[in-house]
Residue, then its C-alpha position, 0 to 999 in steps of 0.5 A: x500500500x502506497x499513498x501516492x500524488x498522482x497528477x498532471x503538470x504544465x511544463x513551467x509547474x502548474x497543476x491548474x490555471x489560477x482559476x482551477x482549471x484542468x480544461x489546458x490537460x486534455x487537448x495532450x492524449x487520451x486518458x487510456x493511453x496513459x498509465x492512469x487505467x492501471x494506476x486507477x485500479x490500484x486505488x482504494x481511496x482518494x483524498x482531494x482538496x475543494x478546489x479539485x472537488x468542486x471544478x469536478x462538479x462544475x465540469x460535470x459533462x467535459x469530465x464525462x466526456x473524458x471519464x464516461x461518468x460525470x463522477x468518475x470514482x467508485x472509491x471512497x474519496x475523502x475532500x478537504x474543505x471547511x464548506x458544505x458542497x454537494x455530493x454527486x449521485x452514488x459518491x463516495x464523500x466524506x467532507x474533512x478538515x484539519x491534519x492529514x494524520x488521522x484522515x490518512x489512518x481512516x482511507x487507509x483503513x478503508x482502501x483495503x490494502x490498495x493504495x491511496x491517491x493524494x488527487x490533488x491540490x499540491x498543497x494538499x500533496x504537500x501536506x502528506x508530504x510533510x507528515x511523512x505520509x506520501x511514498x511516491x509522486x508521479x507526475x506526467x507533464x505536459x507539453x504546455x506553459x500556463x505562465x502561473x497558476x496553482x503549483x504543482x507542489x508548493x514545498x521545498x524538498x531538498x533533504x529528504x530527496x526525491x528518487x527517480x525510479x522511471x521517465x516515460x513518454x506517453x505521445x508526442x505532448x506528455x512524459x511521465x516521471x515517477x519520483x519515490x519519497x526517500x524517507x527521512x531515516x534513509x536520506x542520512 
């Protein structure tokens, strides 16, 4: 079981435009082209911050173009937010606030042994990240700049360092990188 940040990058760093949009991403290959099929089927709970959940429901019809379901998850998704938001038909939501740690301890408990996807935001990410709860990032850029928006991953990681454990060109627009976590008692 591994909890992972799983996400799609501009070329410059951005995960989103300022105003939350993922609309930049799909125009740069099909989503069964990538390794999200197999990745998907390893998941048994989400975690994702308001901004990603509530462009998911405000795009409910581009994400069913993309995906076949306007809600394109049958795991259990925990969404970090301090507001009441509308739960689509069949979700699996739980809305949550505050640390990481303990939210993490129930997804993991609730997965079943497969792993968890840190779905984003990057400071969400980021947050797993510092309680020492995120194994592996992979992030698959794209051949686009956005000049600004939401960062991918708005934390300074110099030590522990990430690991580069595979680079994989998917299409003449996207590349996957996979980073392993060094946990902090081997990076010494």
């Amino acid at each position: 079981m591994k909890t992972q940040y799983y996400t799609a990058s501009s070329l410059d760093g951005f995960i989103a435009t300022e105003d939350d949009s993922l609309e930049w991403l799909f125009p740069l290959g099909d989503l069964n082209e990538s390794s999200y099929p197999a990745f998907i089927a390893e998941v048994g709970a989400l975690a994702m911050g308001a901004s990603t959940y509530e462009w998911i429901l405000r795009n409910a019809d581009t994400v069913a173009a993309e995906t076949g379901s306007p809600w394109p998850y049958t795991q259990p998704t925990w969404v970090f937010t301090h507001r009441n938001l509308a739960i689509p038909e069949g979700a699996d939501v739980r809305f949550v606030q505050g640390e990481v740690g303990p939210i993490h301890e129930e997804m993991r408990a609730a997965a079943g042994g497969k792993n968890l996807w840190i779905v984003g935001g990057g400071d969400l990410a980021g947050q797993f990240h510092d309680a020492g709860l995120l194994d592996e990032l992979i992030v698959q850029i794209g051949s686009v700049t956005l000049g600004k928006g939401k960062p991918l991953f708005p934390r300074r990681v110099l030590s522990p360092t990430l690991r580069l454990e595979s680079v994989r060109q998917m299409g003449a627009g996207m590349v996957e990188l996979r980073y392993g976590v060094v946990a902090r008692e081997e990076s010494h």
